[in-house]
N, C-alpha and C positions, 0 to 999 in steps of 0.2 A: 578779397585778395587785391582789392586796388593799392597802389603804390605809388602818388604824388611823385612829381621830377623834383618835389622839395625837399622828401623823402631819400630818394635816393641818390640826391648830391649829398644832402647829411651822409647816408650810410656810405661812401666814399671817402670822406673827410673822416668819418670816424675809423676805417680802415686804415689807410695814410699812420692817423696818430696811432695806434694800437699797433702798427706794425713798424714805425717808430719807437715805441715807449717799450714795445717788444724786444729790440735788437738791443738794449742796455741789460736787461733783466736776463736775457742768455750769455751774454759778456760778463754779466755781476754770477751766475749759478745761482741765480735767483727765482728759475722759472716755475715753483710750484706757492710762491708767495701769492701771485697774480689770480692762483686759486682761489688760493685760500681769502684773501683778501677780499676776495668779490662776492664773498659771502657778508659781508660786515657792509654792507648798504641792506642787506634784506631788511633791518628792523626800520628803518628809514622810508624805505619804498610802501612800510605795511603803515605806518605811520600817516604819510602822505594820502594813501588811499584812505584811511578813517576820519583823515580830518579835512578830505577834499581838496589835498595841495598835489599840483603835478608831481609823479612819481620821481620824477628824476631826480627831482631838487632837493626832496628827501631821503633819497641814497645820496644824494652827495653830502647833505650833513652830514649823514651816518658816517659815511667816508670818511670826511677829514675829519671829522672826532677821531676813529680809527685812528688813522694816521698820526695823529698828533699823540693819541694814547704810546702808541708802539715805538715812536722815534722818542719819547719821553721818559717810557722804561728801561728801553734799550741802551739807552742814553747813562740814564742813573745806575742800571744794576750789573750793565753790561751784559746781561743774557743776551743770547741771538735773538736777531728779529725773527725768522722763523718760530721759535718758543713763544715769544710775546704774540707772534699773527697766530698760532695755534690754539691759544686760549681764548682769545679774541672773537677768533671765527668760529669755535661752537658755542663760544655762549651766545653772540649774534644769530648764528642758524636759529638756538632751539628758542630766541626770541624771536625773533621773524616767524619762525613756525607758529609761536603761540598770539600771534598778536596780528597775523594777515589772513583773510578767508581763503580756504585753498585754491580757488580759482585765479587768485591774484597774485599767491605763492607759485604754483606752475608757473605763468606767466613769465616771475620774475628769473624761474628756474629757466627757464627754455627761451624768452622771449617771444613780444608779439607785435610787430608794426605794423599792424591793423591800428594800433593806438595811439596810436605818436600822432598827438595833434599838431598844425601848422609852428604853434608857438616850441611847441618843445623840439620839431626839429629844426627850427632856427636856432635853438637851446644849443643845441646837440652841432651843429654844424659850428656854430661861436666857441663852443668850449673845443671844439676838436683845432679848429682855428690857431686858438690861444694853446693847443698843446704843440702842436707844429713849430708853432715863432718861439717859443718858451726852447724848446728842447735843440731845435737848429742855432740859436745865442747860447748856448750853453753845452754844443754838443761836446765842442774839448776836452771841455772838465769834467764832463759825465762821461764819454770816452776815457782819458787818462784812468780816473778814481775807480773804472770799473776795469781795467786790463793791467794796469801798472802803478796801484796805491804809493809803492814807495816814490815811483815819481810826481805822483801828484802832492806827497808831503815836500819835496825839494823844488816843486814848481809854487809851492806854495798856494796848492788848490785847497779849500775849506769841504775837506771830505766829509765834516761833518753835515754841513749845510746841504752839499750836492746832495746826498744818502737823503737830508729830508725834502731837497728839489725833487727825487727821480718819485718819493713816497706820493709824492701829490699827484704828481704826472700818471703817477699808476691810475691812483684811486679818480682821475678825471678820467681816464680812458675807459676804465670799468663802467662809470657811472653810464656815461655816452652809450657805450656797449650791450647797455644789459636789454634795452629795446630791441635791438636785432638780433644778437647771439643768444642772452640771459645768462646769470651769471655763472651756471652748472659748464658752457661751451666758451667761454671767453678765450681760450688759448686758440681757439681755431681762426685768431683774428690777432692776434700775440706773438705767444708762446712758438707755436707750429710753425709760422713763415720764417721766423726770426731762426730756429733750428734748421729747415730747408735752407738756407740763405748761407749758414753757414758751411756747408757742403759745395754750395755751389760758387763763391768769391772767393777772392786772391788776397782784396782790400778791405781793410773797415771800412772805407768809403761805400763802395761797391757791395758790402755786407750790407748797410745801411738799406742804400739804394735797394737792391734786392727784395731783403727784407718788406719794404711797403708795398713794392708792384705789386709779390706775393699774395702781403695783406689783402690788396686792392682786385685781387684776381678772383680768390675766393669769397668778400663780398658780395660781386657780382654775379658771378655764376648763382650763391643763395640767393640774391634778389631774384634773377629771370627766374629760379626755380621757382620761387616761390610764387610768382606772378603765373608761371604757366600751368604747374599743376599743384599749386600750394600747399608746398612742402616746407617744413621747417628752415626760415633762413639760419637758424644755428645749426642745425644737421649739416646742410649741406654745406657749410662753411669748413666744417671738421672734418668730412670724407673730402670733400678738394683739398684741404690742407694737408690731410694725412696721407692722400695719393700722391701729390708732388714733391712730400717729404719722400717716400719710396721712391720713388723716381729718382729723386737726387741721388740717394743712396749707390741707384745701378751707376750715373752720371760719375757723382766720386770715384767709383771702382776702377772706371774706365779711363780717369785723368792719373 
């Protein structure tokens, strides 16, 4: 149950971005992609474990192949992305399944940072980095293209491109993510603060803001949990996010 201060500045950073990359994907009504999505690193992750490469790095292949698959067809045939991520991610599942020892599968399902070597969470803290700077230089447009499309065609935002800016930004946060949360609990570092968030701001601004603290709240509480009676940091990341989510709820009522 040890947990490096190297460790847990990454699992911070990686909060921050996921609870950034979060508040676009509940502005877009895109929050059950981030799911789905996080499934399509598993054949990657089982990959990397067989051929002795850090796991990360092979969910992030997986990833952006993904990604590039889905903004590709989506593109061509104009199906919804959701339809392209849905075929995607169980053919990915029932690869990963067939191709990772189940020990490594759980893992990826649940997450384990007991294993996060020093390099990968420098990995992990660099990539969470580079999703911060990427998405604050571009928050406007990814703003705009996800609340008011028509005005991003008359500002002349390249909504095509943003939709495959925000697909990357996803599948980097996921990747990050799956060591501490795994990819079955990724919304409890997403999805959940970014929906709390909304209940409780005025501002996109302040939605924004919001949103990462959130992110950032329930991280930590999984770390100490896990460091004091080690317990799942993805569990407990999902019962504080889904307690704060109720919470809001009373809080709404009451403004």
């Amino acid at each position: 149950m040890d947990i490096t201060l190297l460790t847990a500045v990454s699992g911070v950073l990686v909060a921050m971005a996921s609870g950034l990359v979060g508040s676009f994907l509940v502005l877009r009504r895109m929050t059950l992609l981030s799911d789905a999505l996080s499934h399509v690193a598993l054949p990657g992750i089982a990959l990397g474990v067989l051929f002795h490469v850090e796991p990360i790095v092979g969910g992030l292949l997986s990833l952006l192949i993904g990604i590039l698959i889905i903004w590709g067809v989506e593109d061509r045939t104009r199906l919804a992305v959701e339809s392209v991520t849905g075929v995607l991610f169980v053919t990915a599942l029932a690869l990963g399944a067939t191709l990772a020892p189940d020990t490594e599968l759980l893992e990826a399902f649940f997450g384990n940072v007991e294993r996060v070597t020093a390099s990968g969470a420098f990995l992990q803290a660099g990539v969470a980095l580079l999703i911060i700077v990427v998405a604050l230089r571009w928050l406007k447009p990814l703003l705009i293209t996800s609340i008011a499309p028509d005005l991003a065609v008359a500002d002349k935002v390249p909504e095509r491109w943003m939709k495959l800016l925000l697909l990357m930004l996803i599948a980097l946060t996921i990747t990050i993510g799956i060591s501490f949360v795994g990819v079955l609990l990724m919304s409890g570092l997403s999805i959940i603060p970014a929906a709390t968030a909304r209940n409780l701001s005025r501002t996109y601004k302040s939605f924004v803001v919001i949103t990462v603290i959130l992110a950032i709240v329930a991280m930590i509480t999984g770390l100490e949990a896990h460091l004091l009676w080690g317990l799942r940091i993805g569990t407990v990341t999902v019962f504080v996010s889904a307690f704060l989510f109720v919470a809001s709820l009373f809080a709404k009522r009451r403004t």
